[in-house]
C-alpha positions in Angstrom: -47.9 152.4 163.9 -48.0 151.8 159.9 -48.0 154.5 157.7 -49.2 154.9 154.1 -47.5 157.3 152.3 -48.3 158.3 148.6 -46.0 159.4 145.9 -43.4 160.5 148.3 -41.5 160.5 145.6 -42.7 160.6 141.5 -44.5 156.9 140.9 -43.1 155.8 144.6 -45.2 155.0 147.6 -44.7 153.4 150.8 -46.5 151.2 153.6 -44.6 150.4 157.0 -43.7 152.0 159.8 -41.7 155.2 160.7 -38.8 155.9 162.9 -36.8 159.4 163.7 -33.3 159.0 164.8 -32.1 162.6 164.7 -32.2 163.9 161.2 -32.6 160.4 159.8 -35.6 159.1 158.8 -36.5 155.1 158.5 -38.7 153.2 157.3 -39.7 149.9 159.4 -41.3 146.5 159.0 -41.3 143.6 161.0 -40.4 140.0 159.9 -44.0 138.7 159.3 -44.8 142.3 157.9 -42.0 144.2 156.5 -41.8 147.8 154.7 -42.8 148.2 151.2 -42.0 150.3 148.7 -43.6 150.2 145.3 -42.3 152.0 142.2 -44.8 152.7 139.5 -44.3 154.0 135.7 -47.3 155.7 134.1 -49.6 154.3 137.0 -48.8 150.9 136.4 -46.9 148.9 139.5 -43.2 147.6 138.3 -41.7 147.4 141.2 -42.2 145.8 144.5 -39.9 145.9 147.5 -39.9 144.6 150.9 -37.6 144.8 153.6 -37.3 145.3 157.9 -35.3 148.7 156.9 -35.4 151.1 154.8 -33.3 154.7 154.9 -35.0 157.7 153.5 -33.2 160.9 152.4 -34.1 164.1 150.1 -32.1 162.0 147.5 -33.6 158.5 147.7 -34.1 155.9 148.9 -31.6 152.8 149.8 -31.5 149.4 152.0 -29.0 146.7 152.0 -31.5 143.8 152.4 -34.5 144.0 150.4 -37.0 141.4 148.3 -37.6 142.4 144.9 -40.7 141.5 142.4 -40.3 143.0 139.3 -43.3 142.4 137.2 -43.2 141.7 133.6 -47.1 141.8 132.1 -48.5 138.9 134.4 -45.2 137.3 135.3 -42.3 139.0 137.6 -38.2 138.6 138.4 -37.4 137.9 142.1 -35.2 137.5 144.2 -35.1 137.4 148.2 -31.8 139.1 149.2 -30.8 142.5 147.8 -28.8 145.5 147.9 -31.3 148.6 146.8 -31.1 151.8 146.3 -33.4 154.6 144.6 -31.9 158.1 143.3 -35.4 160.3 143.3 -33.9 162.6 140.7 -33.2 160.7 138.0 -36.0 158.0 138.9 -33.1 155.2 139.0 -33.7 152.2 140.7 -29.9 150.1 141.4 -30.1 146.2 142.8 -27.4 144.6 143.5 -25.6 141.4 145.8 -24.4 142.4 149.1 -21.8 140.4 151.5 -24.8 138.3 152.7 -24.3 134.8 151.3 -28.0 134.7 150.5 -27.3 137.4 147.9 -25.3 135.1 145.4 -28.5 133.5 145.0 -30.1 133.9 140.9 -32.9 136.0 140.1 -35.8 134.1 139.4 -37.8 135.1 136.2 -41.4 133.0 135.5 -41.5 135.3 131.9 -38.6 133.6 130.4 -38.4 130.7 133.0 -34.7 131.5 133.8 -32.6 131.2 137.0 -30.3 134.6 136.2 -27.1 135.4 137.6 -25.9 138.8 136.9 -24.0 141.3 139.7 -26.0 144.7 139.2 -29.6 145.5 138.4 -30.0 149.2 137.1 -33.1 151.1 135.7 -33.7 154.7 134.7 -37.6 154.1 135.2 -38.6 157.5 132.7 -37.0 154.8 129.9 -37.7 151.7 129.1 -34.3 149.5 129.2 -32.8 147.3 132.5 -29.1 146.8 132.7 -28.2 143.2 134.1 -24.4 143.5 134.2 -21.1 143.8 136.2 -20.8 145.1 139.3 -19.8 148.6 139.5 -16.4 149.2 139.1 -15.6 146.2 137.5 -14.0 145.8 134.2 -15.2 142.0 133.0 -18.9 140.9 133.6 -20.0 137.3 133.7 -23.7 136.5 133.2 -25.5 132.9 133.5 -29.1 132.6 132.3 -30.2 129.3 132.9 -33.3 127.4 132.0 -35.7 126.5 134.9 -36.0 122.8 133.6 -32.1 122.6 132.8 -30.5 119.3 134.3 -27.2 117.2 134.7 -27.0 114.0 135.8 -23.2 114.6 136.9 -24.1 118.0 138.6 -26.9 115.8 140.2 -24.4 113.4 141.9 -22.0 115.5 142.9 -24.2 117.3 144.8 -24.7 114.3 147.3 -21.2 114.0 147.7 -19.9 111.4 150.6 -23.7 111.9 152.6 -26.7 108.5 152.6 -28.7 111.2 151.3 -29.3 113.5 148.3 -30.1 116.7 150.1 -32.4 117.3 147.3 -34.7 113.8 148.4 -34.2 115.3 151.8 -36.1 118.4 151.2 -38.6 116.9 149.4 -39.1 114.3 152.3 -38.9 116.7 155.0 -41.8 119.0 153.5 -44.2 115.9 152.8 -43.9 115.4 156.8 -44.2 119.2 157.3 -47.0 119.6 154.7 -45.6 122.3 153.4 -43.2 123.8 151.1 -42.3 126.4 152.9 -40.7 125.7 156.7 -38.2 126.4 159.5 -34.8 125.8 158.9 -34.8 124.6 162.7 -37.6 122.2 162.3 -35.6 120.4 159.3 -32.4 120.2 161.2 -34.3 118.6 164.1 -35.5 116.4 161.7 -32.3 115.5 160.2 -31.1 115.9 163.6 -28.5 118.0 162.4 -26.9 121.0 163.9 -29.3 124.1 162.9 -25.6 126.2 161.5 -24.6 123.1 159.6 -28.7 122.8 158.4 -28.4 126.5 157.2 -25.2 126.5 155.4 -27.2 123.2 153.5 -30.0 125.7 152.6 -28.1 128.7 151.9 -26.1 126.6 149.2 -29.2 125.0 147.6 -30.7 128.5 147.2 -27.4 129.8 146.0 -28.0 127.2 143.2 -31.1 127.2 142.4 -33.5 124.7 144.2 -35.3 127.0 147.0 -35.6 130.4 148.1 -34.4 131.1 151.2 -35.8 133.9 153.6 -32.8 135.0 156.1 -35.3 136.9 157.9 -37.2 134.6 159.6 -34.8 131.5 158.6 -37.2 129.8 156.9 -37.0 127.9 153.0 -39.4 127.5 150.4 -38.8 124.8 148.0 -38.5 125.6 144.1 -40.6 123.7 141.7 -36.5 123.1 140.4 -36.0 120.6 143.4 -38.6 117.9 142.6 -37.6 118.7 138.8 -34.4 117.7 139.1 -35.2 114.5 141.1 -37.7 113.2 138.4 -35.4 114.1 135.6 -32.2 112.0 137.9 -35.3 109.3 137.7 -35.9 109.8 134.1 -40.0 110.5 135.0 -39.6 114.3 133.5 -38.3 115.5 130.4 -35.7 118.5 131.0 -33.2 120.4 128.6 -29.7 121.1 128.6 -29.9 125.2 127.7 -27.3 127.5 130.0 -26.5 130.6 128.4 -23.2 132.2 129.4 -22.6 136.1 129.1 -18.9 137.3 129.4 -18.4 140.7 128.3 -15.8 143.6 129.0 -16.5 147.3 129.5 -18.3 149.2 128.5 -20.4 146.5 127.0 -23.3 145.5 129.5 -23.9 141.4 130.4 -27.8 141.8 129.4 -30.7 144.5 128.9 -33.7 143.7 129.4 -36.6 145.9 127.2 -39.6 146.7 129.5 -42.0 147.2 126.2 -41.4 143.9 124.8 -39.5 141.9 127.7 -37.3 140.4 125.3 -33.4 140.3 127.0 -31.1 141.2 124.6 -27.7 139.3 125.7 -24.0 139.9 125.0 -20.8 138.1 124.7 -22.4 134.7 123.7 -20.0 132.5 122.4 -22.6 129.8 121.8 -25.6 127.4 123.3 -26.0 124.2 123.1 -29.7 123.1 122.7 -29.4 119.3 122.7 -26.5 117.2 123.2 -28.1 114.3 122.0 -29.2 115.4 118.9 -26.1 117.6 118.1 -27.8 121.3 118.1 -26.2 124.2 118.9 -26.0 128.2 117.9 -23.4 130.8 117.4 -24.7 134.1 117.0 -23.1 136.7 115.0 -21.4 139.7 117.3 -21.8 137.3 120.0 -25.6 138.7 120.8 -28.9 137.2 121.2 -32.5 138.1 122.1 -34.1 135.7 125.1 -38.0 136.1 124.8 -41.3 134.8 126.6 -40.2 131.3 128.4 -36.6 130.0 126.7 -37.9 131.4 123.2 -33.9 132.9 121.5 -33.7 135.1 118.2 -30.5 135.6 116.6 -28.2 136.6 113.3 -25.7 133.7 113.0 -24.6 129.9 113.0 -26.9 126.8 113.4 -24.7 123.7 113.7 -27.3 120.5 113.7 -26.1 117.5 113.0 -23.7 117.3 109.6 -25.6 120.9 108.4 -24.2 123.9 109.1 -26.4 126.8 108.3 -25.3 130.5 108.3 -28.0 133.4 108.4 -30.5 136.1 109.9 -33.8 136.6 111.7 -33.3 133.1 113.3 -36.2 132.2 115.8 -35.8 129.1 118.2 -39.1 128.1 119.5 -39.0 126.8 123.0 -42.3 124.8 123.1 -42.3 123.6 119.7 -37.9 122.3 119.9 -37.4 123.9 116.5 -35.8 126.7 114.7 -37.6 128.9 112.2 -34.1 129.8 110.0 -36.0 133.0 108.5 -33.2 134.0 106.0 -30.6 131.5 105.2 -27.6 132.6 103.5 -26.2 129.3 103.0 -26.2 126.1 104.2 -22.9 123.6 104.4 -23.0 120.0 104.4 -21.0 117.7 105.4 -21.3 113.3 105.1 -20.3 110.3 106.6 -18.1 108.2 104.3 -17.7 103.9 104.3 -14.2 104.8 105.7 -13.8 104.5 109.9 -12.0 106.2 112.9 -10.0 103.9 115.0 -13.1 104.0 117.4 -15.2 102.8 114.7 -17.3 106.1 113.6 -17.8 106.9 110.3 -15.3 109.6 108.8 -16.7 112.5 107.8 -16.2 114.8 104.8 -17.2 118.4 103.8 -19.8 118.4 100.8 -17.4 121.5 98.2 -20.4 123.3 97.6 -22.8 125.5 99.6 -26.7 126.1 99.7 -27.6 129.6 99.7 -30.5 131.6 100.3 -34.0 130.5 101.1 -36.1 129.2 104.4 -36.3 125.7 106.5 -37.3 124.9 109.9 -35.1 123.0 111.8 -37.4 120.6 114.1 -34.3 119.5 116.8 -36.1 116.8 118.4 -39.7 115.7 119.9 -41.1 118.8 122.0 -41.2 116.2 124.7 -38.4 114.8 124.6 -35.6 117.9 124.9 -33.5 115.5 127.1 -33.3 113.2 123.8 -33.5 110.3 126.6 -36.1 108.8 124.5 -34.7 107.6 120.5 -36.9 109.4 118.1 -34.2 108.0 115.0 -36.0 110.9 112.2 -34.5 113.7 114.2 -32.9 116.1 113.4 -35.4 117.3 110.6 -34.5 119.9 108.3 -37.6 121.3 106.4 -36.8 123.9 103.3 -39.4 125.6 102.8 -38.4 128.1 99.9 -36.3 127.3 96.8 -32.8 127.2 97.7 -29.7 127.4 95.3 -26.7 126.3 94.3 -24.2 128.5 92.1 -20.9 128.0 90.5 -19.1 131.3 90.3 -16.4 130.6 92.9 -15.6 126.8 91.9 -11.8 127.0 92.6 -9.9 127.6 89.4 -12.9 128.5 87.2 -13.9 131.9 89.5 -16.1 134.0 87.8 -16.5 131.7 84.3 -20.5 130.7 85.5 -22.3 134.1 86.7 -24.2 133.7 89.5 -27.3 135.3 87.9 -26.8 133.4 84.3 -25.4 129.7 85.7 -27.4 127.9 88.9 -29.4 125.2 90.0 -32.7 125.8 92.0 -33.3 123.4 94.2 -37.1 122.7 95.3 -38.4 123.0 98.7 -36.7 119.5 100.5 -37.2 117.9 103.8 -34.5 115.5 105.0 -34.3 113.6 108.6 -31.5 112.2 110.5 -29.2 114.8 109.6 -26.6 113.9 112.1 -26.1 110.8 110.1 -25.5 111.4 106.3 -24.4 109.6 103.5 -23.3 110.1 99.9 -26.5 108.0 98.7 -28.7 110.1 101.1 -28.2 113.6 99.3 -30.5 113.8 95.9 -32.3 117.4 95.7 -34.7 117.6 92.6 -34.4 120.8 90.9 -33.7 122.9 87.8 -30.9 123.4 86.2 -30.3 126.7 84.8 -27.4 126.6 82.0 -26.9 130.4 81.1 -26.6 130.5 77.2 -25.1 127.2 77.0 -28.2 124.8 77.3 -31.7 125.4 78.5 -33.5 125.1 81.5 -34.0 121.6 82.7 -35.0 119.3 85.6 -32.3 117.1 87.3 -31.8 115.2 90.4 -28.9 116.7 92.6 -26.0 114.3 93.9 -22.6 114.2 95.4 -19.8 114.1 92.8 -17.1 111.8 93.0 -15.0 115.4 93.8 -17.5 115.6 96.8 -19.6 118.4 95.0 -23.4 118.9 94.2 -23.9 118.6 90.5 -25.7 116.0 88.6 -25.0 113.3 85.6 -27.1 113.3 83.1 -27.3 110.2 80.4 -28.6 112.3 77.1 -31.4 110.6 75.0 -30.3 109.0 71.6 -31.7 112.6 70.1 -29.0 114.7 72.1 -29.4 117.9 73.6 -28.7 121.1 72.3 -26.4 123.5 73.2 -25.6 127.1 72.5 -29.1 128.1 71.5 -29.4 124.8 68.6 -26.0 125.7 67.1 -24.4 121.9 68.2 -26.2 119.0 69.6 -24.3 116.9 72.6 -24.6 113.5 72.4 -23.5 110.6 75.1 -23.1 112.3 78.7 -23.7 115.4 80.4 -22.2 116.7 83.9 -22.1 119.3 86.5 -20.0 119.6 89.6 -16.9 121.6 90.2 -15.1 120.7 87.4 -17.6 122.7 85.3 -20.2 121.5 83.2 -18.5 118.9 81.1 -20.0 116.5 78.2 -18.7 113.1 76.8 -19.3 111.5 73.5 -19.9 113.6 70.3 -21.0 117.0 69.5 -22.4 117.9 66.0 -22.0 121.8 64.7 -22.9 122.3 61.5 -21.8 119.5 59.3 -18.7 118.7 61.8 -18.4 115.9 64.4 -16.1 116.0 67.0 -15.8 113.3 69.3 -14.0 113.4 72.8 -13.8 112.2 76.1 -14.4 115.9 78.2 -16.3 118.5 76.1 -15.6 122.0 78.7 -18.7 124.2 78.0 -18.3 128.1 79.3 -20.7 131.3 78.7 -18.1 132.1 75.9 -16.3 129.2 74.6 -16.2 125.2 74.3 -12.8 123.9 75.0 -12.0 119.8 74.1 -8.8 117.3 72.9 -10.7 115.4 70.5 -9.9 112.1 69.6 -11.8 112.6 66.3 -12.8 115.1 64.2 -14.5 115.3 61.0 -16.5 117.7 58.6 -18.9 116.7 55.1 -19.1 118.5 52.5 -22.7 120.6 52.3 -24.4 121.4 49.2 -23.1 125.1 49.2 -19.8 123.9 49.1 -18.6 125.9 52.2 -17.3 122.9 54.5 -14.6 120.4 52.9 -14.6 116.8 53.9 -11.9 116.9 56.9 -10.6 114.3 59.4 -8.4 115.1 61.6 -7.3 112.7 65.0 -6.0 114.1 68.7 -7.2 117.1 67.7 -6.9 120.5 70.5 -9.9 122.8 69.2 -11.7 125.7 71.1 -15.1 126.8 69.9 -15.8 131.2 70.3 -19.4 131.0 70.6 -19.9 134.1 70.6 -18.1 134.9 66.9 -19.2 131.3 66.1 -15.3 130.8 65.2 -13.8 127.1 65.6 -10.1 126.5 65.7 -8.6 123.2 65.4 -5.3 122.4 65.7 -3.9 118.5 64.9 -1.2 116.9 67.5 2.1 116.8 66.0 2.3 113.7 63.6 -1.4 113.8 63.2 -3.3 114.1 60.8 
């Protein structure tokens, strides 16, 4: 007889059968209609579990081979062999692998589209977090979250081993002549006319991976949408993606916990994911912690490689569906180029750019959104796309630390878009922007390039009028640069009625340093200046007093 019991505990019901054996109660359920418990919060269903057996007690509940749906808005977690047990007091539900080799087998999640592997399921249902983690006892937990359209073409092959046969083409063969997905492991060992032990070790490994879900209680397999996945993307007819993201932690940090209000899984000891091997992408987030959200979508705090960029910042947001990164606040960004010179393989040699891009905000658009395998050659990916003014400053150039302040001396780079960042070149780098000069010159707009120092700075050819420096007190004629060397001018400089000619004018906030080949003053109608020349001449400029020392070489005069 089946039984319907309500609430018989807080937000738990139950429909199966009953059986008295002594002072212990069970709950029963046959193979085509076994027991079920569901576990509700605030009247909505969360949690539904079936099994054959199920021991009741004034505690709990428990059984050591259970299916479990877990539903996440319209979506759910399951898996089809379980440890379970319910502690009424407390309202916690614990879900864990047993000795059954069906157990090993991942949770499967349609939210996020993962396969998961994790050892221990736990939930205090009055709050609103799930601990994926260790099992109990253990000191070091090991997590694997897995993308449902993940693939290898080497996993692939090794799976066939020595056989005629990919097991995989077998399945898929085996249910066409069924017509259906889901069938008796005896029927497909007659049909491979294989032993039916030998047929179910086949099936308890795929599910163990992956590619079925396998019911132990009636022996019988139902094929994943993974299996004929991973054939078409062997065949190259589907696009798939490379993402795998591993979780190794120590106590008393937890693998994963997943947030019932939101569903996003906060995971822990990340080291990094790789998002495309072909195009170069992958993400190191700080503290070793990321957020996994609705179907493969990851925010994080932390490190972009992609390509010859390496960005550094917060509130990053990769996009599963669109293949790109929203990098939300970018602390800086370091580049790095390929140079004329070659490897003994024949790749191009690459060097670090000495300067960094700080602050702003860019999407990083990886690759086509159909083509995550990168099997296809779309040659403008990666795309980085600023979309904020960025900046480069010049207070920690080595050997001139603190002479440009950061909010006085900078250049503002306008909102950019490059492609092909995984193959850069000096020639390729030329952000337009505005050069901010502090007190020394004003505002002005210039192209920025790689140095011959390998830093961003620009030079500057000045009009026959010159430029003027120091708020009008000297006009620069000749050449202006910027890298990190400091800003540095060629040619001659007028200040007041002098001339000073050299080949490295050093500008600063405060002073204007130089070894002039020349230098020369007229007399002005006040009779204040004499007429002066003077040759290899050391003179340093105060701007600040407006005081100029010269001194003459030795021998000079």
């Amino acid at each position: 007889k089946e039984f319907r019991i309500k609430n018989m505990y807080k937000g738990v019901n139950y429909e199966g059968g009953l059986t008295f054996e002594g002072a212990i109660v069970k709950g029963t359920g046959k193979n085509v209609a076994p027991a079920i418990i569901t576990l509700f919060r605030s009247d909505t269903l969360y949690l539904r579990i079936r099994s054959k057996d199920f021991l009741f007690s004034k505690a709990g509940l428990s059984s050591q081979e259970v299916a479990i749906s877990l539903y996440l808005d319209k979506d759910s977690i399951y898996h089809s062999n379980l440890g379970f047990s319910y502690f009424a007091a407390s309202r916690q539900v614990n879900l864990f692998r047993t000795n059954n080799p069906i157990s090993k087998s991942p949770y499967f999640d349609s939210f996020h589209n993962l396969d998961m592997y994790f050892e221990y399921l736990s939930w205090k249902m009055n709050e609103s977090k799930i601990i994926l983690s260790r099992a109990r006892g253990a000191s070091l937990g090991r997590a694997q979250f897995e993308s449902t359209s993940s693939f290898n073409s080497d996993y692939f092959l090794k799976m066939m081993g020595l056989d005629d046969y990919h097991p995989l083409n077998r399945l898929i063969k085996f249910s066409e002549w069924f017509y259906s997905e889901t069938f008796p492991v005896s029927e497909f060992a007659t049909w491979l006319d294989k032993p039916v032990e030998a047929v179910t070790g086949l099936c308890i490994d795929l599910a163990n991976k992956g590619f079925i879900f396998y019911d132990r209680t009636n022996n019988e397999v139902t094929i994943k949408k993974k299996t004929k996945d991973f054939l078409n993307s062997f065949a190259k007819k589907k696009d798939y993606d490379i993402i795998n993201i591993i979780s190794e932690t120590k106590a008393p940090t937890d693998n994963a916990i997943l947030d019932m209000k939101k569903y996003g899984i906060t995971v822990n000891g990340v080291t990094g994911v790789l998002l495309s091997d072909s195009q170069k992408i992958a993400i190191y987030p700080y503290n070793k912690q990321l957020v996994i959200g609705k179907n493969r979508n990851l925010s994080f705090d932390g490190i972009v490689e992609a390509g010859l960029f390496t960005v550094f910042g917060h509130k990053f947001l990769f996009s599963y569906d669109s293949f790109n990164i929203r990098l939300e606040k970018i602390d800086s960004i370091k580049i790095s180029v390929e140079t004329e010179k070659k490897d003994k393989l024949g790749n191009p040699l690459i060097v670090e750019v000495n300067n960094i891009i700080q602050l702003g905000t860019a999407e990083l658009y990886i690759d086509n959104p159909d083509n995550k395998s990168g099997l296809k050659s779309f040659k403008q990916y990666p795309i980085i796309n600023a979309m904020t003014y960025s900046y480069i400053f010049y207070d920690k150039v080595p050997g001139l630390e603190g002479a440009y302040k950061q909010k006085d001396f900078y250049f503002r780079v306008d909102p950019f878009t490059y492609e092909n960042i995984d193959h850069y070149t000096h020639q390729d780098m030329k952000l337009l922007g505005d050069f901010v000069g502090g007190n020394i010159l004003k505002p002005m707009r210039q192209y920025l390039v790689i140095q011959e120092n390998n830093s961003l700075g620009f030079n500057m050819t000045i009009p026959p009028e010159g430029i003027e420096v120091y708020g009008a007190r000297a006009k620069l004629y000749d050449n202006l640069s910027m890298s990190n060397r400091g800003l540095v001018g060629s040619g001659s400089l007028t200040h007041l009625t002098s001339t000073t000619k050299s080949d490295e004018f050093k500008f600063f906030p405060d002073s204007m340093i130089t070894h002039a080949s020349t230098f020369s003053t007229e007399k002005d109608v006040s009779g204040l200046f004499p007429i002066l020349n003077g040759q290899d001449v050391a003179i340093k400029w105060l701007t600040q007093k407006d005081e100029w020392i010269a001194t003459n070489a030795t021998g000079k005069t």
